[in-house]
ChimeraX commands (.cxc) that place a marker at each C-alpha (Angstrom):
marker #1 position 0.00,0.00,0.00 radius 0.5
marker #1 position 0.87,3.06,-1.50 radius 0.5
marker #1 position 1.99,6.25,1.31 radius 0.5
marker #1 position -0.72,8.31,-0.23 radius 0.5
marker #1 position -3.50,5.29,0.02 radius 0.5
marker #1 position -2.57,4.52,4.14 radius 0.5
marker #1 position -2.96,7.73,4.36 radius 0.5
marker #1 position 0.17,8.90,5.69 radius 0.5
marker #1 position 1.62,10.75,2.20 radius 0.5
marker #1 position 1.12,14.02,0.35 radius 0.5
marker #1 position 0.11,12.24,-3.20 radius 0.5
marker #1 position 3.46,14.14,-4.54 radius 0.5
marker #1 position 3.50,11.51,-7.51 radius 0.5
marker #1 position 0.24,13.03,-8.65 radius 0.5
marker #1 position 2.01,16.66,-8.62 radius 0.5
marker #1 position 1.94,18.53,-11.77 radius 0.5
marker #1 position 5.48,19.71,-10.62 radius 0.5
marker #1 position 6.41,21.91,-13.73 radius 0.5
marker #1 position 3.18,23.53,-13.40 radius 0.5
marker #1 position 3.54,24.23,-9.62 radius 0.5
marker #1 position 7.41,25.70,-10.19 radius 0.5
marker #1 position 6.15,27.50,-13.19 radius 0.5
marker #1 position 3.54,29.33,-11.30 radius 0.5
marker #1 position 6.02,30.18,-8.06 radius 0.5
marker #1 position 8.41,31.13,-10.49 radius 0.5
marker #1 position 10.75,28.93,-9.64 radius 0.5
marker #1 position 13.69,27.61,-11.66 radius 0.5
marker #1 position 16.47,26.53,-9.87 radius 0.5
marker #1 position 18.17,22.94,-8.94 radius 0.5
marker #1 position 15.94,20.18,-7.80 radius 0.5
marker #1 position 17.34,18.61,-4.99 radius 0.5
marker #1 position 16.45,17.69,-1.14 radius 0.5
marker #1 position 18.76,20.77,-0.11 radius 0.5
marker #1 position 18.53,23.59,2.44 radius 0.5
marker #1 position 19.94,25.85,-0.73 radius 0.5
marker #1 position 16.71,24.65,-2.96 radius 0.5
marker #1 position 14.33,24.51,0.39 radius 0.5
marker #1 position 14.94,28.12,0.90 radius 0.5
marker #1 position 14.07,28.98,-2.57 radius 0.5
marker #1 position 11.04,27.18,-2.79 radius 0.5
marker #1 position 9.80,29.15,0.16 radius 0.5
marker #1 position 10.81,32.18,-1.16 radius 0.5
marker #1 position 9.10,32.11,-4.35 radius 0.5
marker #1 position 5.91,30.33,-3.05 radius 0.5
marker #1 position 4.91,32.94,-0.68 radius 0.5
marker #1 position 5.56,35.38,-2.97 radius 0.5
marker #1 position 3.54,34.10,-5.57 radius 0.5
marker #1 position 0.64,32.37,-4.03 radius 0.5
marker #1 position -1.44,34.43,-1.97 radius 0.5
marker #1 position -3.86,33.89,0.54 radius 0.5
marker #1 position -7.78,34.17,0.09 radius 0.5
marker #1 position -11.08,32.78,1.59 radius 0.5
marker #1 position -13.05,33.53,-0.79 radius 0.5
marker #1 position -14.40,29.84,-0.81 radius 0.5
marker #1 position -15.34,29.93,2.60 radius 0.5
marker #1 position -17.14,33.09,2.69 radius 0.5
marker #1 position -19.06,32.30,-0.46 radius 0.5
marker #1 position -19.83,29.10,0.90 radius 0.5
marker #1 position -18.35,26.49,-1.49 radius 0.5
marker #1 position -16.65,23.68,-0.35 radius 0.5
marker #1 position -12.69,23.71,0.06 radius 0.5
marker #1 position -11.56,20.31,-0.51 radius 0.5
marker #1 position -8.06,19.49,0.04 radius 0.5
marker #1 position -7.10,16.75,-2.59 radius 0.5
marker #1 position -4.20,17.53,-4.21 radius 0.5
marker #1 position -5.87,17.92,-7.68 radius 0.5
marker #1 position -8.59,20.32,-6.23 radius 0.5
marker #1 position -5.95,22.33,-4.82 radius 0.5
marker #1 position -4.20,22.54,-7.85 radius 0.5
marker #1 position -6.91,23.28,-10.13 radius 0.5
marker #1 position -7.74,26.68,-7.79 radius 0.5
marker #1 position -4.15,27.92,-6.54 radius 0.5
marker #1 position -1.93,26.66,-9.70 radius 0.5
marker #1 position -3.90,26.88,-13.00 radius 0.5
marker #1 position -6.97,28.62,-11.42 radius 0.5
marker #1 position -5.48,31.99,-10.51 radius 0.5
marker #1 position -6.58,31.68,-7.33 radius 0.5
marker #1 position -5.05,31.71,-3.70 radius 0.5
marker #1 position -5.79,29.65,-0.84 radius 0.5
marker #1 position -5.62,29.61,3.17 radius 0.5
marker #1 position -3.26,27.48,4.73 radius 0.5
marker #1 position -4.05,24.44,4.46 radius 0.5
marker #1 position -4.45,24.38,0.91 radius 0.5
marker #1 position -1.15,26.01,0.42 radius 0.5
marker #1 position 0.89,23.11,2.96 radius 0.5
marker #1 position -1.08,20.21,1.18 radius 0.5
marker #1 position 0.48,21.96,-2.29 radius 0.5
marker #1 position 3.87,22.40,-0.99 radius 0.5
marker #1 position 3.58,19.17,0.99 radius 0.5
marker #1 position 2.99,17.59,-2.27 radius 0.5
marker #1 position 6.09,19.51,-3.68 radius 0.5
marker #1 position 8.44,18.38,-0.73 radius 0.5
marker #1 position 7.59,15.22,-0.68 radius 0.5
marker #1 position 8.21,14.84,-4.81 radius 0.5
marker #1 position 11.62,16.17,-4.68 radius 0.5
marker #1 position 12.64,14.18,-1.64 radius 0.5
marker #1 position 12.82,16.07,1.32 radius 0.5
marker #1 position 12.48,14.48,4.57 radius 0.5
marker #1 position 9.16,16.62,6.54 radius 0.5
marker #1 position 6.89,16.18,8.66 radius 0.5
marker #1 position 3.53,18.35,8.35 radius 0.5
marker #1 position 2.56,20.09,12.10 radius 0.5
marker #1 position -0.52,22.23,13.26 radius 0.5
marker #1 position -0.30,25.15,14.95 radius 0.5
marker #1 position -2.49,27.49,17.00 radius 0.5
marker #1 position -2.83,31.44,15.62 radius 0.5
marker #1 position -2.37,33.75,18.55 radius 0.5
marker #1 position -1.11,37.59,16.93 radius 0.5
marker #1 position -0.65,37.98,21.13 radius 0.5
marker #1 position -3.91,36.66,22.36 radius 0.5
marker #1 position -3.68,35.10,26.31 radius 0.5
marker #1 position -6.62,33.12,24.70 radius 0.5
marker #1 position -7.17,29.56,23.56 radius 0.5
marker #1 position -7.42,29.28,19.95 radius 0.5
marker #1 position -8.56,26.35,17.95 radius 0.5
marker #1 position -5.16,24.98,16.33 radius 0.5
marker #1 position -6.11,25.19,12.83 radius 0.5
marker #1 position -2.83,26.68,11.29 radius 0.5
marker #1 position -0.70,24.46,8.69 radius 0.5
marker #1 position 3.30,24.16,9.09 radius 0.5
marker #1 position 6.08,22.03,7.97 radius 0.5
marker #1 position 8.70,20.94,9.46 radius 0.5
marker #1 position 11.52,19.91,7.23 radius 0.5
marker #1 position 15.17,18.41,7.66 radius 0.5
marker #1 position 17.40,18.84,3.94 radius 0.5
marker #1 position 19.19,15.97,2.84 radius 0.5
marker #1 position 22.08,18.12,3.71 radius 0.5
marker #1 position 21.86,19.53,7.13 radius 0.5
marker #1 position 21.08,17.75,9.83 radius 0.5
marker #1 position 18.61,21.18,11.66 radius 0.5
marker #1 position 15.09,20.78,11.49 radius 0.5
marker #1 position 13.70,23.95,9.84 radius 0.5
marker #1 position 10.11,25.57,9.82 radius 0.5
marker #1 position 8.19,25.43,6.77 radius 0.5
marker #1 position 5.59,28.31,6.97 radius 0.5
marker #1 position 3.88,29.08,3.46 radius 0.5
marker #1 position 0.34,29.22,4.12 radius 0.5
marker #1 position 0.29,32.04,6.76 radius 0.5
marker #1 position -0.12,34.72,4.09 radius 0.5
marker #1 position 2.22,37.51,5.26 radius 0.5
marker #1 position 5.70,35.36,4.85 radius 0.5
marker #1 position 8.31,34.45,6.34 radius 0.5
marker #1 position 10.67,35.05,3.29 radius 0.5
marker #1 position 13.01,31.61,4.31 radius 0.5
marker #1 position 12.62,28.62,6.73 radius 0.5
marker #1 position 13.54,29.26,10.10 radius 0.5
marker #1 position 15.64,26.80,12.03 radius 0.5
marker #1 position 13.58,25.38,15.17 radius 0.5
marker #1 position 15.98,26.01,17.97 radius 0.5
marker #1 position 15.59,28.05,21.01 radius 0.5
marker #1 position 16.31,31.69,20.69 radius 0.5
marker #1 position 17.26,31.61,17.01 radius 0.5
marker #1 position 16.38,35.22,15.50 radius 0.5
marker #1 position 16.31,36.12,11.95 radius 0.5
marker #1 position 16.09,39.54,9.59 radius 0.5
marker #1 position 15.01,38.63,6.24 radius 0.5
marker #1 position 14.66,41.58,4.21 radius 0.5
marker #1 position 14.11,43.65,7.09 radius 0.5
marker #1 position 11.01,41.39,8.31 radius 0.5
marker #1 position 12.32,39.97,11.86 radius 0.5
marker #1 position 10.91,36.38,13.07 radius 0.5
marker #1 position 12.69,34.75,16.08 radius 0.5
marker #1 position 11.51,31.09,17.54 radius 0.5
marker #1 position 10.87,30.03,21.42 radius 0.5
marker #1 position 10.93,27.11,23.22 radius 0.5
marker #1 position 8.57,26.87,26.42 radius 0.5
marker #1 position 8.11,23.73,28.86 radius 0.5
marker #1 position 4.44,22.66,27.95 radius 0.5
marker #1 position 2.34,20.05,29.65 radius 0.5
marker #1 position 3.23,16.30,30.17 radius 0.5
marker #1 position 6.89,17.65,29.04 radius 0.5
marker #1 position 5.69,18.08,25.23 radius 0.5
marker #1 position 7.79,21.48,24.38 radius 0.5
marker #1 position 5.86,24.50,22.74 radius 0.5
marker #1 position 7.27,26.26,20.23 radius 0.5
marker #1 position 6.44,30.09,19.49 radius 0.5
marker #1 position 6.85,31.67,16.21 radius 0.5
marker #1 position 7.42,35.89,17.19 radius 0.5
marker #1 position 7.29,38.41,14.28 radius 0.5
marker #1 position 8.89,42.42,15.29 radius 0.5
marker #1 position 5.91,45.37,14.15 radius 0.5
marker #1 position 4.95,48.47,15.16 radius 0.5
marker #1 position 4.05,47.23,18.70 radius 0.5
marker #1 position 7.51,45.07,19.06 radius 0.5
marker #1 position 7.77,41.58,19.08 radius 0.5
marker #1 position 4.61,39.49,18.92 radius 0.5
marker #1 position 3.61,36.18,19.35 radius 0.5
marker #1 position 2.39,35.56,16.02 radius 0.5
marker #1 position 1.55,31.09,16.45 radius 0.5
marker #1 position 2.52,28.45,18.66 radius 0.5
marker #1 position 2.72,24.74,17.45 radius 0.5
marker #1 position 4.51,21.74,18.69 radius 0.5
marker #1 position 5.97,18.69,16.87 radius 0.5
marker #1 position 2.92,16.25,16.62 radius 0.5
marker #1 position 3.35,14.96,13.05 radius 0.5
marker #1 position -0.30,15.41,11.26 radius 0.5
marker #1 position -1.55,13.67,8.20 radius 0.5
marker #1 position -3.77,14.92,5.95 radius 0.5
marker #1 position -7.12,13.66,7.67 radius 0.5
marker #1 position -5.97,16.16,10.26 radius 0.5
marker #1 position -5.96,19.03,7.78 radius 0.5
marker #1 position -9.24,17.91,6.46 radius 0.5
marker #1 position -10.82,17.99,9.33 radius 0.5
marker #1 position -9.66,21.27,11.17 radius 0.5
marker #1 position -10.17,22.70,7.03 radius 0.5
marker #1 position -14.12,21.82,7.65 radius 0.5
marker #1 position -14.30,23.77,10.96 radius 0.5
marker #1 position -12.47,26.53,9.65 radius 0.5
marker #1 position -14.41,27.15,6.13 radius 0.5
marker #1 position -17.68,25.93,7.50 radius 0.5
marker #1 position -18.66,26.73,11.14 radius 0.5
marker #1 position -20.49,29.31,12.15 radius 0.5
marker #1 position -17.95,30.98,14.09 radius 0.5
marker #1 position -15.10,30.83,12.30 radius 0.5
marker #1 position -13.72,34.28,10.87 radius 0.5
marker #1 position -13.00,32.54,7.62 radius 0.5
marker #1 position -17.13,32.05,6.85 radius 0.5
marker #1 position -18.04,35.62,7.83 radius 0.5
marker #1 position -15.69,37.90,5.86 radius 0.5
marker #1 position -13.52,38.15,2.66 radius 0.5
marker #1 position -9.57,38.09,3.89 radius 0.5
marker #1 position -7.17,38.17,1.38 radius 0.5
marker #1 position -3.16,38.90,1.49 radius 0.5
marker #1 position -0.44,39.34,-0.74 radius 0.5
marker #1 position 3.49,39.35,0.26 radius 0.5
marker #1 position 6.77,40.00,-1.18 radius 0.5
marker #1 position 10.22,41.17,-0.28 radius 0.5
marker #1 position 8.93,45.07,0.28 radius 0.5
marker #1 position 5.33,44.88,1.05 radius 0.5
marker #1 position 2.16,43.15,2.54 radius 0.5
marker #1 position -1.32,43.95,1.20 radius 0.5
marker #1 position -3.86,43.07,3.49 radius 0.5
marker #1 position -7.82,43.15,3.04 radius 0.5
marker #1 position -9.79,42.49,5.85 radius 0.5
marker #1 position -13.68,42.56,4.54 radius 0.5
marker #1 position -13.38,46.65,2.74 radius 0.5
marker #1 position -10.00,47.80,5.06 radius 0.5
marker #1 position -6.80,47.69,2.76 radius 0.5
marker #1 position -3.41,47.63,4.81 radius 0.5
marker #1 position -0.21,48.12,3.69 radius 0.5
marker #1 position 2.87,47.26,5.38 radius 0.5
marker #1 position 6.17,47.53,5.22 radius 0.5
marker #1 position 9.30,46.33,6.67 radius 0.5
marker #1 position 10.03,48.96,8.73 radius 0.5
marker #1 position 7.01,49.13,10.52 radius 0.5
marker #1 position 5.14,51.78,8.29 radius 0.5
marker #1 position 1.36,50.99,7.72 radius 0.5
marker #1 position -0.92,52.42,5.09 radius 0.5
marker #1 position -4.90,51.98,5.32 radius 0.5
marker #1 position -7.96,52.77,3.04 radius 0.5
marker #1 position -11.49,51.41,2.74 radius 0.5
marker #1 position -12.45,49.97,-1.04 radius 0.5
marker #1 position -15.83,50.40,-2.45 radius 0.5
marker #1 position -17.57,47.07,-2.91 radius 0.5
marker #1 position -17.59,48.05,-7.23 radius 0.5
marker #1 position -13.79,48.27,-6.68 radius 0.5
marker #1 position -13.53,44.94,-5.32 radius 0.5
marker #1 position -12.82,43.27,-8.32 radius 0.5
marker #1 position -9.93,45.38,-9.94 radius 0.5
marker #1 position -8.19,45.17,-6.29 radius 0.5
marker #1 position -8.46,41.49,-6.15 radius 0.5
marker #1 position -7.17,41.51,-9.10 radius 0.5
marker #1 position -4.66,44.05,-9.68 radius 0.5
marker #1 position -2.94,44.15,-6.16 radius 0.5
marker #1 position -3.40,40.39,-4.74 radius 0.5
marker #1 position -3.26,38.37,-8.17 radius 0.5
marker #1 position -6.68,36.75,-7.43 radius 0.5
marker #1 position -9.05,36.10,-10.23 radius 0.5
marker #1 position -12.61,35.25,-9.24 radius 0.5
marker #1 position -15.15,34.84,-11.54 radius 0.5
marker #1 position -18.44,37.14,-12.39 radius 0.5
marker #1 position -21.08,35.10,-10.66 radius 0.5
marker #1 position -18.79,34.92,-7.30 radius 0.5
marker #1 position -17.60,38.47,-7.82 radius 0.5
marker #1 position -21.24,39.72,-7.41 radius 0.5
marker #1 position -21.91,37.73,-4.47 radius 0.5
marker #1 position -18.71,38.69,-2.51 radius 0.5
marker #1 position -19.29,42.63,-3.25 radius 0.5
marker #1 position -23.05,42.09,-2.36 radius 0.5
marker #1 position -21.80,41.09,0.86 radius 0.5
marker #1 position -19.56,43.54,1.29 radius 0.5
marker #1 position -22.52,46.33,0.79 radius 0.5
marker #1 position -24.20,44.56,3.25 radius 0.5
marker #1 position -21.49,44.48,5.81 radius 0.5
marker #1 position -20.85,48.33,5.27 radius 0.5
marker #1 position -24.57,48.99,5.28 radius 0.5
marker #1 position -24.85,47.12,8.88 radius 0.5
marker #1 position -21.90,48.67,9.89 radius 0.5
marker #1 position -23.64,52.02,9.05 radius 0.5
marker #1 position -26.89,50.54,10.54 radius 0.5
marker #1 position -25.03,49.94,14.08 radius 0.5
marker #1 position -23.47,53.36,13.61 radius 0.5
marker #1 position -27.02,55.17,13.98 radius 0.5
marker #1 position -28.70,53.03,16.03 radius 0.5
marker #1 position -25.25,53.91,18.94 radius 0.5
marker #1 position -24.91,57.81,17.77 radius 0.5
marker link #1:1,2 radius 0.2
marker link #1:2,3 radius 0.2
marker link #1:3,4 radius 0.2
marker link #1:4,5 radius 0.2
marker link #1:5,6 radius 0.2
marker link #1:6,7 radius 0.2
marker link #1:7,8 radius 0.2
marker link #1:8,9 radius 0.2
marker link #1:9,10 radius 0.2
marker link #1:10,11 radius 0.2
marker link #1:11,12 radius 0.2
marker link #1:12,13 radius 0.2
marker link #1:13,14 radius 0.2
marker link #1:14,15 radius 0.2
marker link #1:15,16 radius 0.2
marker link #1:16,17 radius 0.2
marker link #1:17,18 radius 0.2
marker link #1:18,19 radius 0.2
marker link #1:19,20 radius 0.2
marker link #1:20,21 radius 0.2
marker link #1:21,22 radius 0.2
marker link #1:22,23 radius 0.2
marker link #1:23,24 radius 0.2
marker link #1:24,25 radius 0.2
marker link #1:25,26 radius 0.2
marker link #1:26,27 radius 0.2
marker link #1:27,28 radius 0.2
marker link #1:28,29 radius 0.2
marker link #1:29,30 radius 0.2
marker link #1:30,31 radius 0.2
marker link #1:31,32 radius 0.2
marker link #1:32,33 radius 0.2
marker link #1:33,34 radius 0.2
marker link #1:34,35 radius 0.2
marker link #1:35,36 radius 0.2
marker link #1:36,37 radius 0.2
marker link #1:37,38 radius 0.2
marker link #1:38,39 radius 0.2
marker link #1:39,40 radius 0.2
marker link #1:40,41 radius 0.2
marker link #1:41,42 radius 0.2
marker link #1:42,43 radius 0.2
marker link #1:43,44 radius 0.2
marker link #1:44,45 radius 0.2
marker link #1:45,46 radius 0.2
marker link #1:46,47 radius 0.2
marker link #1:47,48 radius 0.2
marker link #1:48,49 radius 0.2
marker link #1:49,50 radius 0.2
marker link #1:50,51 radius 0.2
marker link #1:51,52 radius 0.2
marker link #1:52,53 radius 0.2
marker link #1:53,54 radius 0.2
marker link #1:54,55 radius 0.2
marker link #1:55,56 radius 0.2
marker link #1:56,57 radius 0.2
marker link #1:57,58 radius 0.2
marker link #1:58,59 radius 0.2
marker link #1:59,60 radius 0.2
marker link #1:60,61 radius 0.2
marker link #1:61,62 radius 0.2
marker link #1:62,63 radius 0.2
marker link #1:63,64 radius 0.2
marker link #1:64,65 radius 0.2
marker link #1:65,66 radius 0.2
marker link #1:66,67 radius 0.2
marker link #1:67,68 radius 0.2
marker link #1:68,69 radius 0.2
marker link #1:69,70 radius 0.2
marker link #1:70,71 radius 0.2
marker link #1:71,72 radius 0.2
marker link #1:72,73 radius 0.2
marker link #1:73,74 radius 0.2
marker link #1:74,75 radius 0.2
marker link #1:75,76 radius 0.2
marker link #1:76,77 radius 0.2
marker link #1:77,78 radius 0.2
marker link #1:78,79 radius 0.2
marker link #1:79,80 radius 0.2
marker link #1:80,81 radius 0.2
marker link #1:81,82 radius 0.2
marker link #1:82,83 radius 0.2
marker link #1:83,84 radius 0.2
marker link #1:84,85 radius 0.2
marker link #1:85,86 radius 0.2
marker link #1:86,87 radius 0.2
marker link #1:87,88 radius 0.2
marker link #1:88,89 radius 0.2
marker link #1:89,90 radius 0.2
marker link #1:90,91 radius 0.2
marker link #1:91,92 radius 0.2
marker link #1:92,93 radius 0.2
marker link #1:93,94 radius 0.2
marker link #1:94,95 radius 0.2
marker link #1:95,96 radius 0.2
marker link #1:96,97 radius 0.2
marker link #1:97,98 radius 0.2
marker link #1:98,99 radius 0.2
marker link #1:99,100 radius 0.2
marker link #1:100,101 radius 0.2
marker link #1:101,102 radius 0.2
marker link #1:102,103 radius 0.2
marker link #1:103,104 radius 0.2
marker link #1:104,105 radius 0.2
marker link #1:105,106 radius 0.2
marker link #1:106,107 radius 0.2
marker link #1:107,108 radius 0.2
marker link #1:108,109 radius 0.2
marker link #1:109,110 radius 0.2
marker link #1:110,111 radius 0.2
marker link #1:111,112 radius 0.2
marker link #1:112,113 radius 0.2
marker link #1:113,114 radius 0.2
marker link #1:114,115 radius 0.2
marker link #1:115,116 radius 0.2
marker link #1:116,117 radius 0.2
marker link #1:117,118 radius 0.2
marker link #1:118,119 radius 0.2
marker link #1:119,120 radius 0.2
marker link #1:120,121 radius 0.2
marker link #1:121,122 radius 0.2
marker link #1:122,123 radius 0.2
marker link #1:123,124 radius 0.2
marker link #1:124,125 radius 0.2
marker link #1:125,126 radius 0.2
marker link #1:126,127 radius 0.2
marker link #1:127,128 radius 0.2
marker link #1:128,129 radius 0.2
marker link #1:129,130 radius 0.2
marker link #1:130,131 radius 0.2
marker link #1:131,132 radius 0.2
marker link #1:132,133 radius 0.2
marker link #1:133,134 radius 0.2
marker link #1:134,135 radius 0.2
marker link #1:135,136 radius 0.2
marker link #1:136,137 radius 0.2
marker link #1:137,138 radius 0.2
marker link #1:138,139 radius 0.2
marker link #1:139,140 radius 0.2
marker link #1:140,141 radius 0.2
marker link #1:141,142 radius 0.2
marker link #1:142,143 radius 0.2
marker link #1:143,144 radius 0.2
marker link #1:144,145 radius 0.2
marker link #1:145,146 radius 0.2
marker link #1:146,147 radius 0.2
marker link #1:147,148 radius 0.2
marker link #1:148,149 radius 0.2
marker link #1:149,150 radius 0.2
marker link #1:150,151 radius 0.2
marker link #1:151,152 radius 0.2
marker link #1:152,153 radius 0.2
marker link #1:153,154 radius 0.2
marker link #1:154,155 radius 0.2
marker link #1:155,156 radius 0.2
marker link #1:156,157 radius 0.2
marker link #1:157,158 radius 0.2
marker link #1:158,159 radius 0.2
marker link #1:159,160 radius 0.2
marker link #1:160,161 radius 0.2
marker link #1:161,162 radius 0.2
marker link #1:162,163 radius 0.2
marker link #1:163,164 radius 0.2
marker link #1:164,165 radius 0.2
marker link #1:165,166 radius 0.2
marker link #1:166,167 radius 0.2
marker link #1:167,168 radius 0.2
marker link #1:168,169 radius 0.2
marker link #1:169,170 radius 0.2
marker link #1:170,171 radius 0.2
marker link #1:171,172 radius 0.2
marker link #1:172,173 radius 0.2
marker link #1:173,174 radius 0.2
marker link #1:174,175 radius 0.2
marker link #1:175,176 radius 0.2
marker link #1:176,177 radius 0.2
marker link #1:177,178 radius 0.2
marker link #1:178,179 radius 0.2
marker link #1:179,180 radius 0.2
marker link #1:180,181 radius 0.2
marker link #1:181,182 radius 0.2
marker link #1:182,183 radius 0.2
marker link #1:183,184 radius 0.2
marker link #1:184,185 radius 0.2
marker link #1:185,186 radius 0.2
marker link #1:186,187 radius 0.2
marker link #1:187,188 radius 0.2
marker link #1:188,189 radius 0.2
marker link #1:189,190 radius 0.2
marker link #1:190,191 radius 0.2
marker link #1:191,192 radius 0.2
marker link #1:192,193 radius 0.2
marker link #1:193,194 radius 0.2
marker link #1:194,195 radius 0.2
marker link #1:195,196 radius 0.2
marker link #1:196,197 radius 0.2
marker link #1:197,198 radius 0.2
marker link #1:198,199 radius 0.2
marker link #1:199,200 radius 0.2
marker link #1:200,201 radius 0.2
marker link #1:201,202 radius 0.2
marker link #1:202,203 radius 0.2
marker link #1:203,204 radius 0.2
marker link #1:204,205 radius 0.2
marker link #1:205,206 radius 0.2
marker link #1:206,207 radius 0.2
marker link #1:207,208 radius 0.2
marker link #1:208,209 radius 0.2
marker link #1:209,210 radius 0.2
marker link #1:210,211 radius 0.2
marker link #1:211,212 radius 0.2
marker link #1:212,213 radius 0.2
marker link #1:213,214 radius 0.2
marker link #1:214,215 radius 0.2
marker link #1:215,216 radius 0.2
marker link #1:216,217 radius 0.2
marker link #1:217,218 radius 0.2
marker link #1:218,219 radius 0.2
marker link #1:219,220 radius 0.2
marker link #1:220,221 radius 0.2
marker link #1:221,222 radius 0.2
marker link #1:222,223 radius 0.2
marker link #1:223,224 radius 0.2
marker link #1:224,225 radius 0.2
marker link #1:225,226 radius 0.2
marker link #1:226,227 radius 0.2
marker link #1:227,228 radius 0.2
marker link #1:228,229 radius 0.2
marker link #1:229,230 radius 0.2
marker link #1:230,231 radius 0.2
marker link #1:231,232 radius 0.2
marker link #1:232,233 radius 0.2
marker link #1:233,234 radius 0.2
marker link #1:234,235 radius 0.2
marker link #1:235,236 radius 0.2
marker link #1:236,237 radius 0.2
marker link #1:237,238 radius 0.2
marker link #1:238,239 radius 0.2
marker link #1:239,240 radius 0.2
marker link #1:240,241 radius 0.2
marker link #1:241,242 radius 0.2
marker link #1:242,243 radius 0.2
marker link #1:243,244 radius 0.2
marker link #1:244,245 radius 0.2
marker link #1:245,246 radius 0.2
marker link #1:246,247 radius 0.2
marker link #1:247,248 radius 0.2
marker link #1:248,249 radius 0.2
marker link #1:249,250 radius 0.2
marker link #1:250,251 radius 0.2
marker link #1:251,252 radius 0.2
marker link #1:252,253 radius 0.2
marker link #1:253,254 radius 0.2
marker link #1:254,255 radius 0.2
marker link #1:255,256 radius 0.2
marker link #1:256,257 radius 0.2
marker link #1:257,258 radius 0.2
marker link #1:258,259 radius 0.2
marker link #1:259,260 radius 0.2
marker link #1:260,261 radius 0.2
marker link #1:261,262 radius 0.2
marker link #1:262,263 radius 0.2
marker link #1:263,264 radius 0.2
marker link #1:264,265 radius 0.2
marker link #1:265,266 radius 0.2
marker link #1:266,267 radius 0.2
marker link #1:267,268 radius 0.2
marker link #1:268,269 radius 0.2
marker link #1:269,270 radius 0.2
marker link #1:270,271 radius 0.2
marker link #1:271,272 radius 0.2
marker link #1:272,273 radius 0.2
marker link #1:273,274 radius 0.2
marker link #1:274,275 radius 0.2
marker link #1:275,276 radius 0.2
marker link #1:276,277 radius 0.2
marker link #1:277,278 radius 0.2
marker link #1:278,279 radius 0.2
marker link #1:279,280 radius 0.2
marker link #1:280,281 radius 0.2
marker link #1:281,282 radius 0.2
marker link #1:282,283 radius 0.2
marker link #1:283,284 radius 0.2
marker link #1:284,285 radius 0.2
marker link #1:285,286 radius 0.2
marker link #1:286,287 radius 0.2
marker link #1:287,288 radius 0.2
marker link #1:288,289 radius 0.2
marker link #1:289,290 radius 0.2
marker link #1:290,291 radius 0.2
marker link #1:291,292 radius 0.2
marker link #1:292,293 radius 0.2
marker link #1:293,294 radius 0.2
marker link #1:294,295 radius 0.2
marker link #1:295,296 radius 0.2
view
């Protein structure tokens, strides 16, 4: 039985891996290496970006590789994190790299409990024995893997990450990835080394894109990252931000939606979902203007 069919592999024979380099713009060696490993990362988070738009219009999000590369590879479209780890998963595992896929928890420095529905790799090149983190589906970077060792801080084009080790309970270590802002440095996830399989992503992928309470069903998020900027769009807000800490906001109308998607995040939707997602966008704004009143 196959890896793929026990349910413990990423179905990386079933890759369309020109197709996936070609759309990451990626053209270098390919080899189980740190060197190639850092410029896989590289170009797929700077190529993919991150959307919802699924979720929010209510279509299903399946996670089989061929799904996933239908949307983010020849569809034009971007994905949230799962989607992008089961593609670069897929990736990995075709070119030979020893990983392990983990889960992490979102915490942008909450005290609170979240659900741990964020997808991470953790990967050891054929040629160095460190065990590096593997974060491509977050949306806003990083630029390279980071090493998973206690206290190791890194600047990557002026966007600083460092990673912490903490004692957790029944002596399983937790492991906190910290990005520097405006505000400092803040706890951006925390994950530990539990290998997951891909019924793990499938499942915390239907809570996530489906339940009631999930952020992911209620409002449009989309991002977009390279080496000098971040484009953010949370529901009509559009952030900018830079590496050194500088932020730039506006509010899009909802008949702008479209060119921004497409113009500034690289994400093509089609007419039918278009109208939907800037319907509910009036709507939002329209509520928003609503509760405005009703509290003035």
């Amino acid at each position: 039985m196959t890896e793929a069919a026990n349910g413990r592999g990423w179905s990386g024979d079933r890759l369309d891996l020109d197709a996936y380099l070609a759309r990451i713009g990626y053209a270098g060696e390919r080899a189980p290496t740190l060197e190639v490993l850092r410029g896989l990362q590289r170009a797929h988070v700077t190529s993919i970006p991150f959307e919802n738009a699924n979720a929010v219009l209510g279509k299903p999000v399946a996670l089989d590789l061929e799904t996933v590369q239908d949307r983010l590879v020849r569809g034009g479209r971007g994905g949230y994190c799962y989607e992008h780890v089961v593609l670069f998963a897929s990736a990995l595992e075709r070119l030979g790299f020893d990983f392990t896929a983990l889960i992490g928890r979102v915490t942008l420095g909450s005290d609170k409990i979240l659900p741990a529905t964020h997808a991470l790799t953790g990967v050891r090149p054929a040629d160095d024995d460190r065990l590096w983190l593997c974060d491509v589906g977050f949306g806003s970077g990083p630029l390279a893997p980071i090493e998973i060792a206690d206290g190791v801080e890194v600047d990557l084009d002026g966007w600083r990450f460092r990673m912490r080790r903490a004692a957790g309970p029944l002596g399983v270590d937790q492991w906190w990835l910290d990005q520097y802002g405006q505000d400092g440095w803040t706890a951006r996830h925390t994950f530990t080394l539990t290998p997951q399989y891909p019924i793990d992503y499938a499942v915390g992928s239907h809570y996530v894109s489906t339940h009631s309470r999930s952020p992911f069903t209620a409002r449009l998020f989309a991002q977009k990252f390279d080496a000098a900027r971040l484009h953010q769009l949370d529901a009509a807000t559009w952030r900018t931000f830079r590496p050194d800490g500088s932020v730039t906001e506006r509010t899009i109308e909802p008949a702008e939606l479209g060119r921004v998607l497409a113009d500034e995040f690289g994400i093509t939707v089609e007419a039918e979902e278009l109208a939907h997602l800037e319907q509910g966008m009036a709507a939002a704004r329209q509520a928003e203007a609503d509760r405005g009143l009703a509290t003035a």
